[in-house]
N, C-alpha and C positions, 0 to 999 in steps of 0.2 A: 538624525541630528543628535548631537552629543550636547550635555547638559551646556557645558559652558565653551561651545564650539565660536569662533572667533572673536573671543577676549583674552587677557592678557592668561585665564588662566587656564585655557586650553591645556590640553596636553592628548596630543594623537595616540588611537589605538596601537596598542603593541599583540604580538603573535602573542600565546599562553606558553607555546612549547621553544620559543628560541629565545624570546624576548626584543627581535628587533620588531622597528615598525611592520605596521601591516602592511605599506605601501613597498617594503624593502624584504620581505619575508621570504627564504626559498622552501619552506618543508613542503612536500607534499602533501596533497589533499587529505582528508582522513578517510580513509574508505570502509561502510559498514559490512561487516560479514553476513555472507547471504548462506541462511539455513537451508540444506536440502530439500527437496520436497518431501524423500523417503520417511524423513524426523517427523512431519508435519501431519495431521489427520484434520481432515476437512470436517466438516456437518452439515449435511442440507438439510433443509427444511423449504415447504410450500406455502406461504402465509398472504392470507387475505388485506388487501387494503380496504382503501373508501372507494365506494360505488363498486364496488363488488372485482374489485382489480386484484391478479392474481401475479405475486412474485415468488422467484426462487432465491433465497438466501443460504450464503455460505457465510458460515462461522467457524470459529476458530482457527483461524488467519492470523498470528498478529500482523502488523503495520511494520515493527522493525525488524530488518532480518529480511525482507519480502519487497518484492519489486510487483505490489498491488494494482500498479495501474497496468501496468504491462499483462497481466492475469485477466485482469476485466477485460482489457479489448482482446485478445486469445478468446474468453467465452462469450462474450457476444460476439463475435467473430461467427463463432460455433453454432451458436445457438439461432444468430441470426433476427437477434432481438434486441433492446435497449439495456441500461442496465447504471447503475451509480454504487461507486463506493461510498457508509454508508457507517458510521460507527458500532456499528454490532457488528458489519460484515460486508461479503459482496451484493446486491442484488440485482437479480435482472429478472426484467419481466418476461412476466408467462410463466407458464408450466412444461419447465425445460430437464427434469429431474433425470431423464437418465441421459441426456445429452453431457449435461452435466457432468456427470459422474464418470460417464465415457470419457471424455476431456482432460478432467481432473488426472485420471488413472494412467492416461496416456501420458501426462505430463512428470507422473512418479508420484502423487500425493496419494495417500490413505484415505479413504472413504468412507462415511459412516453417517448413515439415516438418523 
């Protein structure tokens, strides 16, 4: 809802890059560029939660650049385990470390303990 949306002094969103309205806009969508995996170098790590629950975390991932969810279900896929993305990284549970890794590798990415 726009601040002053149905009063006199409305005034409708416009595109940034044409300047017609948004409702009248033809540009294309913007699309983000999707970084290799060869460029990318993964980090596993095996770390303990509460009650003694065991996950594998991948780091350094970013977010942009990266189609992460699509990645997470691929390794849980693999691994055949749960798993959530996670603001430090991917994780999924258990103790999946060379599944992992195998996956990662197969997929093009760098690997590194």
């Amino acid at each position: 809802m726009r601040l002053f949306e149905g009063t006199e002094f409305d005034r409708p969103p416009r595109c940034e890059r044409c300047g017609e309205l948004e409702a009248d806009c033809q540009c294309p969508p913007e699309a983000t560029p999707q970084i290799p995996p060869g460029k990318l170098t993964a980090r596993l790590a095996i770390e303990k939660r509460k009650k003694g629950k065991v996950v594998t975390v991948i780091y350094g991932l970013p977010a942009e650049g990266n189609d992460l969810p699509t990645l997470l279900t691929r390794l849980k896929s693999a691994c055949g385990a749960g798993g959530t993305l996670s603001d430090d990284g991917i994780e999924i549970q258990g103790r999946h470390l060379e599944r992992i890794r195998e996956s990662l590798e197969q997929m093009g990415y760098r690997v590194r303990d």
